[in-house]
C-alpha positions as CSV (number, residue, x, y, z in Angstrom):
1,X,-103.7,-143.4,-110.0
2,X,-100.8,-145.2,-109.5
3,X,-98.4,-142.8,-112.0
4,X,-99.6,-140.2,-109.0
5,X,-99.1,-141.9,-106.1
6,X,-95.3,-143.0,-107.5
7,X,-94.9,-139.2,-108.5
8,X,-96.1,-138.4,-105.2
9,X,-94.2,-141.1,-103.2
10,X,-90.6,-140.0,-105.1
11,X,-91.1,-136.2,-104.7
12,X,-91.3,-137.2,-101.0
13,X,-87.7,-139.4,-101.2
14,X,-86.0,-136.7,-103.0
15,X,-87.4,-133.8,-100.7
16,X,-86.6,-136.4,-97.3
17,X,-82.7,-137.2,-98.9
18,X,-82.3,-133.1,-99.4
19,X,-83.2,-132.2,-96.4
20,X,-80.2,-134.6,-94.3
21,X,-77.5,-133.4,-97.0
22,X,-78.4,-129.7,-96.0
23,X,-78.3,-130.5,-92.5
24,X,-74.6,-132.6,-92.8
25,X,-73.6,-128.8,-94.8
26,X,-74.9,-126.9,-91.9
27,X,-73.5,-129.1,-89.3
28,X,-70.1,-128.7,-90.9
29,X,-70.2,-125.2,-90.4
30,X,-71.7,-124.8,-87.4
31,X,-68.6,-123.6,-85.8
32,X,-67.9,-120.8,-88.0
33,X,-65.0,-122.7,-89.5
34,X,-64.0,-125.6,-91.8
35,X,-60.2,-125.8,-92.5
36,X,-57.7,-128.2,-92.5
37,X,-54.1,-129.3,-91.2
38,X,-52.4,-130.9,-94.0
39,X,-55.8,-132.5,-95.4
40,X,-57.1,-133.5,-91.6
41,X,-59.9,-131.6,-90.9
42,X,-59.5,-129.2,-87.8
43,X,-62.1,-130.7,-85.7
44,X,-63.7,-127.7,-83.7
45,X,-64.5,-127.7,-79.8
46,X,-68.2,-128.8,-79.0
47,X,-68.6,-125.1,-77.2
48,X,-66.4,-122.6,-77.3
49,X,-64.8,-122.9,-80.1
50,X,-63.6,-119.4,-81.1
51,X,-62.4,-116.3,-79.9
52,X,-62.6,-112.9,-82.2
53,X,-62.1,-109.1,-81.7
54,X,-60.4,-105.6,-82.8
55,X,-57.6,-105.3,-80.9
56,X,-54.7,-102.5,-80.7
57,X,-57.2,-99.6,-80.9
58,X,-59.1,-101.6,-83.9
59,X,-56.1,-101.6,-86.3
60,X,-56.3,-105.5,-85.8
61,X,-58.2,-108.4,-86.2
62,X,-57.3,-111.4,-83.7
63,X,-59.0,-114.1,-84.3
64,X,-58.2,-118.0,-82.2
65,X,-59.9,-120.6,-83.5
66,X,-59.9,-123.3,-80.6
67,X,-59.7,-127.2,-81.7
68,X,-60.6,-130.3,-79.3
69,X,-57.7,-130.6,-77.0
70,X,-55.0,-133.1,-77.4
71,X,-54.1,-135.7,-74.7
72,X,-50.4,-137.0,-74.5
73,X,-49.3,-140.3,-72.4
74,X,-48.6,-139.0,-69.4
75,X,-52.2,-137.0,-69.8
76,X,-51.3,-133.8,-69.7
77,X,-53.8,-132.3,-72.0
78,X,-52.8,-129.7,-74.5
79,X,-54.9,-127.2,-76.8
80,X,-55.3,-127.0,-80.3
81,X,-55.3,-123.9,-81.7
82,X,-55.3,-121.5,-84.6
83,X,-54.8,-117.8,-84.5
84,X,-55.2,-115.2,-87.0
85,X,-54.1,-111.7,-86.8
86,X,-54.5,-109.4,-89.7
87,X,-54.4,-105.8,-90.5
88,X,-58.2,-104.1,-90.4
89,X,-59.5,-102.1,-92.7
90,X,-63.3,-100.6,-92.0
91,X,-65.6,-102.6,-95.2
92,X,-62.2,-104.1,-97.0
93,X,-62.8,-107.3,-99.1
94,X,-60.2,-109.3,-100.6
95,X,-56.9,-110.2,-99.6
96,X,-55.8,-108.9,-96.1
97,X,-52.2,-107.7,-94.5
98,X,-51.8,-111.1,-92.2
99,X,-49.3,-109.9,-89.1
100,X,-49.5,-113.2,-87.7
101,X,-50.6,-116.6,-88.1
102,X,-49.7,-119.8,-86.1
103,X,-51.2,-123.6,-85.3
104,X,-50.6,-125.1,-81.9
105,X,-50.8,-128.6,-81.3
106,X,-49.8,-131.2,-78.5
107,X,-47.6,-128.5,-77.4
108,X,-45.9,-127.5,-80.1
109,X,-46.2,-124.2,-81.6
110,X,-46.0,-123.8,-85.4
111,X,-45.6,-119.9,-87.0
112,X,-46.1,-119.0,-90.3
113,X,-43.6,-118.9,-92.9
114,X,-42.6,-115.5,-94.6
115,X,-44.6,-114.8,-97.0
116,X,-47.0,-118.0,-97.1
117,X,-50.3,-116.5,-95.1
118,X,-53.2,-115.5,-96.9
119,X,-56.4,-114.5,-96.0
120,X,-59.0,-113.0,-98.0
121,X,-62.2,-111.2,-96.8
122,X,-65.2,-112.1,-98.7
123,X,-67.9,-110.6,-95.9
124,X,-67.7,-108.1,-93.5
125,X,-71.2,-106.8,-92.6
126,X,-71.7,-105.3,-89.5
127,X,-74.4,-105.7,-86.8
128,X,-77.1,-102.7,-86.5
129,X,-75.6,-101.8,-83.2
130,X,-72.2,-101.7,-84.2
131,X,-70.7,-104.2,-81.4
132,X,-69.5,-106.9,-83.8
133,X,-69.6,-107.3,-87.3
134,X,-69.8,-111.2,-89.2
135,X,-67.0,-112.1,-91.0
136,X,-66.1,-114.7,-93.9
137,X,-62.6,-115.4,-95.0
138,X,-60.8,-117.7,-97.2
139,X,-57.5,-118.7,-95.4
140,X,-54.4,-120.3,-96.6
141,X,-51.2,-120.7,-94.7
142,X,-47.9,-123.1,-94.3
143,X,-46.1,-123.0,-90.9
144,X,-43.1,-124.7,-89.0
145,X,-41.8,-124.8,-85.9
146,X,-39.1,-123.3,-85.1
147,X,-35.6,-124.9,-85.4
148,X,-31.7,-124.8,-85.5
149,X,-31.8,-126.6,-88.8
150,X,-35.3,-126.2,-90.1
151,X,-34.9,-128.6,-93.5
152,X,-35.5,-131.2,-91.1
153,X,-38.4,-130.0,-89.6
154,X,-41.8,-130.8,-91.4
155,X,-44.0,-127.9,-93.4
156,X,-47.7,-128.0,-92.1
157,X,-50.3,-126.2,-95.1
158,X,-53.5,-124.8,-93.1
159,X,-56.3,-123.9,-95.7
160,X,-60.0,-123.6,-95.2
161,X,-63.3,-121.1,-95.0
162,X,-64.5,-118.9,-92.1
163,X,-68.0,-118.3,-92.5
164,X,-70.0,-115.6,-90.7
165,X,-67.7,-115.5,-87.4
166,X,-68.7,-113.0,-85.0
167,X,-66.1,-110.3,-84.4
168,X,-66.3,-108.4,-81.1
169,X,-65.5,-104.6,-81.7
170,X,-64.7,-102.1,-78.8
171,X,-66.9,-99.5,-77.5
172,X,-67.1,-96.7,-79.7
């Protein structure tokens, strides 16, 4: 009796400590997003928190990924922001043509540097009534801000996952 009662009493522990690490997973990706800013995490907006649709006659995916705002001394408050903009292909998976990629940040805009943007499609399914379609992407990227004399000016690396982020697509 007691053998069942401890076999009973640690299948319930294990199924109890399983349950909060798959909810701290899902909470991490509740945004659609995970990436990070030279090993600091991007921390996502509460709502709000992305923007995505085919633009230029759905030759391009523009995707802004919006960040908690930033809040300097004289409180002027300043978004964070990624945006993505990649050359779309109707069902393509892999690696993507990347037009543009950049990171703002306490005013400061950052662009990427030739040849450094990544990002590669693993899912692009789209919805029955096809209005949007999900989308999952590994991203990697370093950018700068501009400058005179850029060896002075630091290199930021943005690398992360988009998971299942709704893309709006115009009427057909």
């Amino acid at each position: 009796m007691k053998k069942i009662f401890s076999l009973i009493l640690l299948s319930a522990i294990l199924i109890t400590g399983e349950s909060f690490t798959s909810k701290k997973a899902a909470e991490r990706y509740a945004p659609g997003y995970a990436l990070t800013v030279d090993g600091a995490d991007f921390v996502a907006r509460a709502t709000g928190n992305y923007n995505a649709q085919l633009t230029n006659n759905s030759k391009t995916a523009s995707i802004t990924l919006l960040g908690e705002e930033v809040r300097d001394k004289q409180g002027h408050v300043y978004p964070s922001k990624i945006q993505i903009d990649y050359t779309f292909k109707e069902g393509m998976l892999g690696e993507v043509n990347v037009e543009n990629m950049s990171y703002e940040y306490n005013n400061q805009k950052y662009n990427a540097l030739p040849g450094t943007a990544f990002v590669s499609v693993t899912k692009m399914k789209w919805s029955t009534d096809k209005k949007s379609f999900a989308l999952s992407a590994d991203v990697f990227c370093k950018v700068q801000r501009s400058f005179v004399m850029e060896e002075n000016v630091p290199v930021f690396v943005i690398r992360g996952q988009i998971q299942n982020l709704q893309v709006n697509a115009p009427a057909l």
